[in-house]
PDB file with SEQRES, HELIX, SHEET and CRYST1 records, atoms N, CA, C and O in Angstrom:
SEQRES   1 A   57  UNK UNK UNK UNK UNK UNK UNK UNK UNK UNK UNK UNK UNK          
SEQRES   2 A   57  UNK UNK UNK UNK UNK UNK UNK UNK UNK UNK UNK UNK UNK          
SEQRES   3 A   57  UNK UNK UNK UNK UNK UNK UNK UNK UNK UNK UNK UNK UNK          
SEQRES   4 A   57  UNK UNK UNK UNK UNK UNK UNK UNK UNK UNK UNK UNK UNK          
SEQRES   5 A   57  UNK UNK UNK UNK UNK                                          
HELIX    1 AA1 UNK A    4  UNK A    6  5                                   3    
HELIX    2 AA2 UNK A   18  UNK A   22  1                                   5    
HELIX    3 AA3 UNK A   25  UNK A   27  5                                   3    
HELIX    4 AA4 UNK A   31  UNK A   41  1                                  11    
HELIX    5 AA5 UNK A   44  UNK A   50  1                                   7    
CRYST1    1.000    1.000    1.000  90.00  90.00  90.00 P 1           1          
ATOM      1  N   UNK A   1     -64.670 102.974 183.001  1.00  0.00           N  
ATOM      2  CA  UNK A   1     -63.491 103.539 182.384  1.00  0.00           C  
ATOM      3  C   UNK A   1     -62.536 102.408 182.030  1.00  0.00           C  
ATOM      4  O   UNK A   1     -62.333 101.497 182.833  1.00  0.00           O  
ATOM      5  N   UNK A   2     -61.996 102.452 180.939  1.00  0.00           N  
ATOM      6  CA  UNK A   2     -61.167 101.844 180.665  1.00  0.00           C  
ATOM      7  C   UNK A   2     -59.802 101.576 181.300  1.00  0.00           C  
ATOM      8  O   UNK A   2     -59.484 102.568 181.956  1.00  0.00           O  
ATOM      9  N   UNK A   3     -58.852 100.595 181.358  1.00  0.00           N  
ATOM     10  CA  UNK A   3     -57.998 100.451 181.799  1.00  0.00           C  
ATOM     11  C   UNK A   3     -56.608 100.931 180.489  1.00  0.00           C  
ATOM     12  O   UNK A   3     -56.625 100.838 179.262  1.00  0.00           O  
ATOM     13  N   UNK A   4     -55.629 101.396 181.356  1.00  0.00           N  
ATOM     14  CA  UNK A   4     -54.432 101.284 179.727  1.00  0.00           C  
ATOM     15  C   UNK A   4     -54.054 100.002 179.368  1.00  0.00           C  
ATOM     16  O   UNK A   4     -54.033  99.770 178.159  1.00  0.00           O  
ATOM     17  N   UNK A   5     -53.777  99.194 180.064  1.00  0.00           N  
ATOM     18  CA  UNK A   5     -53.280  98.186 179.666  1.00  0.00           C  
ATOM     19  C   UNK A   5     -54.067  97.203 178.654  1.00  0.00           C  
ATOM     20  O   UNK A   5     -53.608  96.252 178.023  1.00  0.00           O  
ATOM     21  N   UNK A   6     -56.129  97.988 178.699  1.00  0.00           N  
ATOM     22  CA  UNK A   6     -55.974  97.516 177.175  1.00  0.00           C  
ATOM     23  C   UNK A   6     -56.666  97.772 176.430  1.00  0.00           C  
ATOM     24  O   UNK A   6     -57.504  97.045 175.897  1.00  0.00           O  
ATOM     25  N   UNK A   7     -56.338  99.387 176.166  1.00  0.00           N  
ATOM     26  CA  UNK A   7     -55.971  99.853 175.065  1.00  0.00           C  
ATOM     27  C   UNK A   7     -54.547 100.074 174.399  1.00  0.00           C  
ATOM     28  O   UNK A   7     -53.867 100.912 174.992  1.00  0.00           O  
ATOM     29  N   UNK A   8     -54.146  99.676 173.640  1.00  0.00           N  
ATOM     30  CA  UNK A   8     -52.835  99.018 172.836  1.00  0.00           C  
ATOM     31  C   UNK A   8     -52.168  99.983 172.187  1.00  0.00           C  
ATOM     32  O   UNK A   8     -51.071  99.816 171.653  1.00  0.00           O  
ATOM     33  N   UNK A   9     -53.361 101.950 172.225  1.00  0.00           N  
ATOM     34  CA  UNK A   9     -52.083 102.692 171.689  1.00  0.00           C  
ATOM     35  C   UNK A   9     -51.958 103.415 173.025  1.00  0.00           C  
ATOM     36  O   UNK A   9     -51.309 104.462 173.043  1.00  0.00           O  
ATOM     37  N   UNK A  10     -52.408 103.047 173.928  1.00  0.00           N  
ATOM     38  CA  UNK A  10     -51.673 104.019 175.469  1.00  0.00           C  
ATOM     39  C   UNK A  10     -50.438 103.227 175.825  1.00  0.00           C  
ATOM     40  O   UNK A  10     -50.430 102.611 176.891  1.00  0.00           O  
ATOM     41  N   UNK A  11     -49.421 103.193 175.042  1.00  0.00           N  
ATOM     42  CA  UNK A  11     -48.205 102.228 175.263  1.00  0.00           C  
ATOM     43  C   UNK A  11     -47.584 103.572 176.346  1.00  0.00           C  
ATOM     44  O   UNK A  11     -47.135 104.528 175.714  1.00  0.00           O  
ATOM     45  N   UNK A  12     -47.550 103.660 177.468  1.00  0.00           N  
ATOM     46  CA  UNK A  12     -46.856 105.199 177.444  1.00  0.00           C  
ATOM     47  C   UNK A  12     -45.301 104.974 178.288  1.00  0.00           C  
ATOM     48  O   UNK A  12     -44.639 105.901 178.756  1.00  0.00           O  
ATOM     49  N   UNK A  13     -44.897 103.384 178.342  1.00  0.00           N  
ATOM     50  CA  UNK A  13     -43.157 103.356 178.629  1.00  0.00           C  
ATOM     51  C   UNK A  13     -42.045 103.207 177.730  1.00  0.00           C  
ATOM     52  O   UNK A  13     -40.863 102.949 177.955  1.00  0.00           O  
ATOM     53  N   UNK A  14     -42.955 103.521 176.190  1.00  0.00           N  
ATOM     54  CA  UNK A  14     -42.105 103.336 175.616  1.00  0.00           C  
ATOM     55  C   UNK A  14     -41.247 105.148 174.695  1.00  0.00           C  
ATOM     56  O   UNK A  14     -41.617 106.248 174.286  1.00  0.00           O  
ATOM     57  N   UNK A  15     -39.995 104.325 174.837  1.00  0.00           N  
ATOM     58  CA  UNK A  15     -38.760 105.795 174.603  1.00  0.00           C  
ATOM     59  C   UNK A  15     -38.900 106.091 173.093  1.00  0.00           C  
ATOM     60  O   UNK A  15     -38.481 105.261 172.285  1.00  0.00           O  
ATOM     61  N   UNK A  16     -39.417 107.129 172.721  1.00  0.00           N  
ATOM     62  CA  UNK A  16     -39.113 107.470 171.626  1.00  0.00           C  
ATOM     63  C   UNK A  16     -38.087 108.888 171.341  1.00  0.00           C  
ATOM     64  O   UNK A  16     -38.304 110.021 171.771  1.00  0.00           O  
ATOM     65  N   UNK A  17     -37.161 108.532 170.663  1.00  0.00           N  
ATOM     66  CA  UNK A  17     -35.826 109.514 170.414  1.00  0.00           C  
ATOM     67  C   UNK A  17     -35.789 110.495 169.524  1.00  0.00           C  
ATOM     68  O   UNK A  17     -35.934 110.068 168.378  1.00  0.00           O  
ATOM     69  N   UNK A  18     -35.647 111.678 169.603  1.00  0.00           N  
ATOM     70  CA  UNK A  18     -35.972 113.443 168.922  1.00  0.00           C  
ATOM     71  C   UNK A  18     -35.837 112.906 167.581  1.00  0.00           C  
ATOM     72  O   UNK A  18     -36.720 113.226 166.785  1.00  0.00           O  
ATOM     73  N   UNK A  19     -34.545 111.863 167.026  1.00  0.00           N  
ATOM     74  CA  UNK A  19     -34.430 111.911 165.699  1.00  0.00           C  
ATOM     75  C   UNK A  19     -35.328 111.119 165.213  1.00  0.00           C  
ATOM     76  O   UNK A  19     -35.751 111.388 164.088  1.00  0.00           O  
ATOM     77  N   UNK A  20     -35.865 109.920 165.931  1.00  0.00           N  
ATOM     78  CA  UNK A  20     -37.070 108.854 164.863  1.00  0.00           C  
ATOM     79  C   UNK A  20     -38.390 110.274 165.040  1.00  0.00           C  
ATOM     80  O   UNK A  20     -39.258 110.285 164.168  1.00  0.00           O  
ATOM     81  N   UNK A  21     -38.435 111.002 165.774  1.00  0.00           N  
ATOM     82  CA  UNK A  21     -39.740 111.971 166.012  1.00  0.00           C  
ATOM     83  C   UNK A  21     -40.013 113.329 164.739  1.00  0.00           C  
ATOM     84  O   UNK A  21     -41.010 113.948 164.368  1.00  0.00           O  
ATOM     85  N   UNK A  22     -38.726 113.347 164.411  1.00  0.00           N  
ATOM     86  CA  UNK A  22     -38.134 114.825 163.907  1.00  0.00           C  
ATOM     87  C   UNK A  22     -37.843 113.732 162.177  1.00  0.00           C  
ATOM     88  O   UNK A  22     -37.774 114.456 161.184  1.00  0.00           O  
ATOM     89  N   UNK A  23     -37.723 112.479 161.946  1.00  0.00           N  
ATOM     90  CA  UNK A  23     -37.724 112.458 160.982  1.00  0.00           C  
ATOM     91  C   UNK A  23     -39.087 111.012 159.951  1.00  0.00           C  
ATOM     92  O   UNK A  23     -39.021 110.244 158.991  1.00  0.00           O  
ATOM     93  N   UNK A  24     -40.279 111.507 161.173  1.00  0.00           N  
ATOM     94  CA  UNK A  24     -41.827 111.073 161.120  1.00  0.00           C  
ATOM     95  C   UNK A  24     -42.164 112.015 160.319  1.00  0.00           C  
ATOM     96  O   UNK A  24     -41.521 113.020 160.015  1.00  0.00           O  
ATOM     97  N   UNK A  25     -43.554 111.557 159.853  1.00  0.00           N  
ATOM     98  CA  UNK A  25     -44.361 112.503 159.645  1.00  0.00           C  
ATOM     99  C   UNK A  25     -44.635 113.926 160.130  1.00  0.00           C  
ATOM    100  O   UNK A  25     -44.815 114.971 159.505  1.00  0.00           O  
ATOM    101  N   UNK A  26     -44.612 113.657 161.387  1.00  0.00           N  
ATOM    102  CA  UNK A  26     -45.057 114.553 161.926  1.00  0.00           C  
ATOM    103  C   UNK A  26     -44.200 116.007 162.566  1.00  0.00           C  
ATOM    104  O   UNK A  26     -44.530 116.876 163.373  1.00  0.00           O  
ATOM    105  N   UNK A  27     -42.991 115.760 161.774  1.00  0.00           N  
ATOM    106  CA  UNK A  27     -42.200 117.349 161.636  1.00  0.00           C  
ATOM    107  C   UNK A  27     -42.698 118.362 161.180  1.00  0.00           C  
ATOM    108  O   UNK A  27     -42.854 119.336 161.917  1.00  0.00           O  
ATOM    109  N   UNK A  28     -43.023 118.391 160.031  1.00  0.00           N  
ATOM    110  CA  UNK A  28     -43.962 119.950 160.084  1.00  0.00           C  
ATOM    111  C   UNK A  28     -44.698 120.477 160.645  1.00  0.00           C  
ATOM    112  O   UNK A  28     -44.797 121.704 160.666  1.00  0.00           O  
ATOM    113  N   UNK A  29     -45.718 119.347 161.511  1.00  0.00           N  
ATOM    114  CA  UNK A  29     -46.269 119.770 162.684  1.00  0.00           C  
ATOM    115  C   UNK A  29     -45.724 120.212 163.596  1.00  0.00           C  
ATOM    116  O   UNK A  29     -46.399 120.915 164.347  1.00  0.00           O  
ATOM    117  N   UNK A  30     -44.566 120.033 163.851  1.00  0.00           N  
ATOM    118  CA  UNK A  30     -43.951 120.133 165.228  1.00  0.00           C  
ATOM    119  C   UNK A  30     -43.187 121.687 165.055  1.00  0.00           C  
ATOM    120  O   UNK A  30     -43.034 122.602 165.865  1.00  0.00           O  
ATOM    121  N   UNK A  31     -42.843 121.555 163.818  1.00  0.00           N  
ATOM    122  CA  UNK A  31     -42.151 122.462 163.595  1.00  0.00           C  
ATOM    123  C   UNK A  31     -43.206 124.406 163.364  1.00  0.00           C  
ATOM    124  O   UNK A  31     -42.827 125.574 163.455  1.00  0.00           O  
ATOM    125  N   UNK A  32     -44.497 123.773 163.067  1.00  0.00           N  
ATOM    126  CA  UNK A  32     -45.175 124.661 163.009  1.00  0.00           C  
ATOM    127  C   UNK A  32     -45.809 125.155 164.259  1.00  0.00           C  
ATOM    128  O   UNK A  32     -46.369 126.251 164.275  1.00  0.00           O  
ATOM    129  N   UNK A  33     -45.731 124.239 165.514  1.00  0.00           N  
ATOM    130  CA  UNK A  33     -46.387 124.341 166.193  1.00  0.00           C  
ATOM    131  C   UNK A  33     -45.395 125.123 167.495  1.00  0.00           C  
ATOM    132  O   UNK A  33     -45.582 125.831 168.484  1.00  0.00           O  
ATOM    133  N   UNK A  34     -44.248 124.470 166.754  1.00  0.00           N  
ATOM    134  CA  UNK A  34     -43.070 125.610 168.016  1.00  0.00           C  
ATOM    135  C   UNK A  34     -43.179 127.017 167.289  1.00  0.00           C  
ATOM    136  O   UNK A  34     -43.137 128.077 167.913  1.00  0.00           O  
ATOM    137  N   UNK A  35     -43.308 126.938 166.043  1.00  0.00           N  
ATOM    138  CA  UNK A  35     -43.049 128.469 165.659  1.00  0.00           C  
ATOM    139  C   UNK A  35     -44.019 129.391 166.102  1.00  0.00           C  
ATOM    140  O   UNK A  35     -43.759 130.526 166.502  1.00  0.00           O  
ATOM    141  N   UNK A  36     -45.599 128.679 165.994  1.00  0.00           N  
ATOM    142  CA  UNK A  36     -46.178 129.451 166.623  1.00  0.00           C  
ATOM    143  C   UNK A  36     -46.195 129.948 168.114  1.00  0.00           C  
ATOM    144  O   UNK A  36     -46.526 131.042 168.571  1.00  0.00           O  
ATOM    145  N   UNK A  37     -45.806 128.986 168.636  1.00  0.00           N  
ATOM    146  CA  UNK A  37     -45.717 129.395 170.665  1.00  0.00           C  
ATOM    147  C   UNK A  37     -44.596 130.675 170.217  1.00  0.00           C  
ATOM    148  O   UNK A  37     -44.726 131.794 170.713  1.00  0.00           O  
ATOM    149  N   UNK A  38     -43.647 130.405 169.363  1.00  0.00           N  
ATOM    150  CA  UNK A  38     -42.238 131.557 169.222  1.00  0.00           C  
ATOM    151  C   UNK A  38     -43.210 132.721 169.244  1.00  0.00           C  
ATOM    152  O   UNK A  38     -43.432 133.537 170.138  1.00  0.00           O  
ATOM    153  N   UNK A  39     -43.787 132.578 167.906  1.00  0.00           N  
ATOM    154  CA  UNK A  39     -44.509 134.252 167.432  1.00  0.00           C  
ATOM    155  C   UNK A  39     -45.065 134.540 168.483  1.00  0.00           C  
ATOM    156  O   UNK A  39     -44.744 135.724 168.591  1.00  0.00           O  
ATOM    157  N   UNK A  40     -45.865 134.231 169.614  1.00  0.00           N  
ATOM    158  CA  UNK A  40     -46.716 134.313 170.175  1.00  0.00           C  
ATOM    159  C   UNK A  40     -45.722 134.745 171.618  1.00  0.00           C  
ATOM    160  O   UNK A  40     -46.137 135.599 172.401  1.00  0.00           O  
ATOM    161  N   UNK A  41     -44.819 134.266 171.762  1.00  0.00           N  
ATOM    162  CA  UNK A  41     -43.936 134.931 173.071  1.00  0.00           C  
ATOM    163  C   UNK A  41     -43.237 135.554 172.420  1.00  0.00           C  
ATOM    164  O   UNK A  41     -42.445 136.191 173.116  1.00  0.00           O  
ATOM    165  N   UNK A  42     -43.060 135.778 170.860  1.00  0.00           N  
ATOM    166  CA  UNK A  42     -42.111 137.143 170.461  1.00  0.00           C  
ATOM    167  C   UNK A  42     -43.166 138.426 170.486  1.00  0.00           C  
ATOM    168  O   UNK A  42     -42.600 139.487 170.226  1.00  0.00           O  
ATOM    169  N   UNK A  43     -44.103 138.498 170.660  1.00  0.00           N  
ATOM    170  CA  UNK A  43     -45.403 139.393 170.081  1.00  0.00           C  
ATOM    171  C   UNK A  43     -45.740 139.790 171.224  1.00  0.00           C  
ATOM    172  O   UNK A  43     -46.218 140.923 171.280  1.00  0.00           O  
ATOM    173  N   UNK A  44     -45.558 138.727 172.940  1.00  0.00           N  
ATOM    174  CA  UNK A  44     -46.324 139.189 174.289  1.00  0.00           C  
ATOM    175  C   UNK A  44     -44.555 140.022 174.785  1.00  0.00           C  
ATOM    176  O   UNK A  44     -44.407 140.719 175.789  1.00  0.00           O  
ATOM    177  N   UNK A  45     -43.719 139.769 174.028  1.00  0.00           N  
ATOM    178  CA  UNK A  45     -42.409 140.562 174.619  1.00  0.00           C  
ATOM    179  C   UNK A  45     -42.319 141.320 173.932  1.00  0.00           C  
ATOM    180  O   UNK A  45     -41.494 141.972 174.571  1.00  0.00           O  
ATOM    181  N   UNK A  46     -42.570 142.259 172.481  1.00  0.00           N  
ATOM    182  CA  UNK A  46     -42.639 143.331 172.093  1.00  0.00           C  
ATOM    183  C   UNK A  46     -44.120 144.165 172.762  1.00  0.00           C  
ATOM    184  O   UNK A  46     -43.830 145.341 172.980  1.00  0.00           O  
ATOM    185  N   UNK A  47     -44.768 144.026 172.924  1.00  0.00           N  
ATOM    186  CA  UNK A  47     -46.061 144.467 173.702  1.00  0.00           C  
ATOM    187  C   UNK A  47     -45.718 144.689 175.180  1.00  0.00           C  
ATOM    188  O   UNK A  47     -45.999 145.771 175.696  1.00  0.00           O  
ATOM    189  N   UNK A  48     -45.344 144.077 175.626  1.00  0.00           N  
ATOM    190  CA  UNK A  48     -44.810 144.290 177.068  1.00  0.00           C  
ATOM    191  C   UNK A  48     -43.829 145.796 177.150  1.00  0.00           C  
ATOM    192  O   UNK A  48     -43.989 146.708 177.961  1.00  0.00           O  
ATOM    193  N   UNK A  49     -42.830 145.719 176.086  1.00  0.00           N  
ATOM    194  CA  UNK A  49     -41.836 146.577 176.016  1.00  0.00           C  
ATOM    195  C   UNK A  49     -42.499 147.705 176.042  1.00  0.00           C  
ATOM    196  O   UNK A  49     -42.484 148.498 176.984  1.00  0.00           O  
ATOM    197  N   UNK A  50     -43.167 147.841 174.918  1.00  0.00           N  
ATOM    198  CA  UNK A  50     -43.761 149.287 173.878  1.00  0.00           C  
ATOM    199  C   UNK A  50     -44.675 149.812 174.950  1.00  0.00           C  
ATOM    200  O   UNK A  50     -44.536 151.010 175.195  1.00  0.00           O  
ATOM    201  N   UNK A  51     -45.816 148.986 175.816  1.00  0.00           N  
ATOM    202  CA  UNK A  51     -46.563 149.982 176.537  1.00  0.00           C  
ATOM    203  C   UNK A  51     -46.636 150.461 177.273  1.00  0.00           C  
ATOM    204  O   UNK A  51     -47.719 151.006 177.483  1.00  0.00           O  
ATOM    205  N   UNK A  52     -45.866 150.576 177.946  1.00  0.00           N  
ATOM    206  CA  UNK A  52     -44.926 151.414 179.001  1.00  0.00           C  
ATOM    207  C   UNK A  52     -44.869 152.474 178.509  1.00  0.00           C  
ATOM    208  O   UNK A  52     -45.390 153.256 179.304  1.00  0.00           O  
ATOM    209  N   UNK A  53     -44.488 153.056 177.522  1.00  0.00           N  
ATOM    210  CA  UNK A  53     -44.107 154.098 176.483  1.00  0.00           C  
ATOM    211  C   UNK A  53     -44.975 154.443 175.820  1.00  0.00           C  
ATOM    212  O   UNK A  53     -44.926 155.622 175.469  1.00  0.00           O  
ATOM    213  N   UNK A  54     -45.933 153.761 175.432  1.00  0.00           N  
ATOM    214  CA  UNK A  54     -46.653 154.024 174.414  1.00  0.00           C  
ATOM    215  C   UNK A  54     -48.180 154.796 175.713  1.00  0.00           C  
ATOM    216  O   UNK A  54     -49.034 155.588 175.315  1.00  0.00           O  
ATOM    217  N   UNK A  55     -48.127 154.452 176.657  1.00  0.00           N  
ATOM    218  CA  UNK A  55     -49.547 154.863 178.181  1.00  0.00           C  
ATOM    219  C   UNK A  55     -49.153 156.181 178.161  1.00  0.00           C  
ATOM    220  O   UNK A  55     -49.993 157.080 178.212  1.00  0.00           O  
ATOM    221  N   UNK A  56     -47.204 156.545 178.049  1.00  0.00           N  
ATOM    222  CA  UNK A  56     -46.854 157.854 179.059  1.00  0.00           C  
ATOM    223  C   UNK A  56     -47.358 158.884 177.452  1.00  0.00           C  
ATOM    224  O   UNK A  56     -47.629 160.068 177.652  1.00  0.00           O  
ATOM    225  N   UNK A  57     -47.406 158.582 176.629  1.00  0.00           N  
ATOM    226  CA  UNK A  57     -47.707 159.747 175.457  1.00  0.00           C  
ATOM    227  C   UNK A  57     -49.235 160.015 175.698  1.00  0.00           C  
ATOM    228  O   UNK A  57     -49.834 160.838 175.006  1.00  0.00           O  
TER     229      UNK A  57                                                      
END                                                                             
């Protein structure tokens, strides 16, 4: 197994700050990827609600 120290992209002490992250490439990813966890805990909290209600009919 390899060690990190050398492989050269496991840098992992270095600080990277929301705004150099958020204005990378890689914002739409990020941004797509929170929306989905959203839909996905907005969808297990309407389901939760409704079947309670929806068993007693």
């Amino acid at each position: 197994m390899a060690e990190a120290s050398n492989n050269p992209g496991a840098d992992t002490d270095t600080f990277v700050p929301w705004r150099e992250f958020l204005k990378s490439n890689y914002a739409p990813s990020l941004a797509l990827v929170c929306l989905a966890v959203w839909l996905h805990a907005a969808d297990s909290l309407v389901v939760a609600t409704m079947l309670p209600q929806l068993l007693r009919k």
